[in-house]
Structure formats: C-alpha cells, structure tokens
C-alpha positions, -999 to 999 in steps of 0.1 A, spaced: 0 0 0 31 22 10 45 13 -21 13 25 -43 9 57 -22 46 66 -31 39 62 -68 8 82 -69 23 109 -50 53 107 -77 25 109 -107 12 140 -92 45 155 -89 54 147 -129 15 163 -137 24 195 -120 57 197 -137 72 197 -102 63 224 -87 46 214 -53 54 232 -18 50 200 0 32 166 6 6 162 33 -5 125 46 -41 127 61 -70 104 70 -73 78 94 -44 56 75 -19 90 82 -19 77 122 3 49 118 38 58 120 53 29 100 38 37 73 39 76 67 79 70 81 75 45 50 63 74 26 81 102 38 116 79 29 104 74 -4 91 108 -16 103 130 9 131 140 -17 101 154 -33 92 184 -11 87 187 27 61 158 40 35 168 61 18 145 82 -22 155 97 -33 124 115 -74 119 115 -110 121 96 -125 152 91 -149 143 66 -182 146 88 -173 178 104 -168 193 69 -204 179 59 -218 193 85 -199 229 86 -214 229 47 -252 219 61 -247 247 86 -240 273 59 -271 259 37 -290 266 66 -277 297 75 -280 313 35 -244 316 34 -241 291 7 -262 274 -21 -273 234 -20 -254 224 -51 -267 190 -69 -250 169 -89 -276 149 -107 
C-alpha cells in the first residue's frame, strides 16, 4: 500500500511539472507511523512531507449543512 501511495504521489508530482510546496499525509491511515515513516523515505526528496493524522470528513459535511441553513451558501446537486 506504502508502495502504491509513493507512486501516486510521484504521478502527481510529474502532472504539475514539479512544482509542489509540500506533501501532506491525512486520514485515518496517516496515524500509523510505519507507514507515513515509510512514505516520507520514499518521496520526501520530493518536497517537505506533512503528516495531519485523522477524519475530518463529517465535520466538513456538517460545517457545509450549517452554511445551507444559514443562506451563506447554495445546496449544489450533482444529478
């Protein structure tokens, strides 16, 4: 999996021709050591690697449901 991240983080580095500031590692996955340590040896060359531990995901949802409810923001669909 390690192995897989690496080269996807090295595919997005070739699409922007390079220039990236730095690498961050989130999600739940981001909380074991071994492998962001894993990461970070393989692709840290890259740019600095930035690790944010956690899941975010349903605060986000429900900061965006807030601001539908509040009229600061539109309900967007997607059909």
């Amino acid at each position: 999996m390690a192995y897989q991240i690496a080269k996807d983080i090295g595919a997005m580095c070739v699409v922007l021709q390079g220039a990236i500031d730095g690498i961050i590692l989130t999600g739940g996955l981001a909380h074991s050591e071994m492998l962001t340590d894993w990461i970070r040896e393989k692709v840290g060359f890259l740019a600095p690697v930035f690790v944010y531990p956690g899941e975010d995901e349903m605060a986000a949802l429900a900061e965006g449901g807030l601001r539908v409810i509040l009229k600061e923001e539109e309900v967007k669909s997607y059909l």
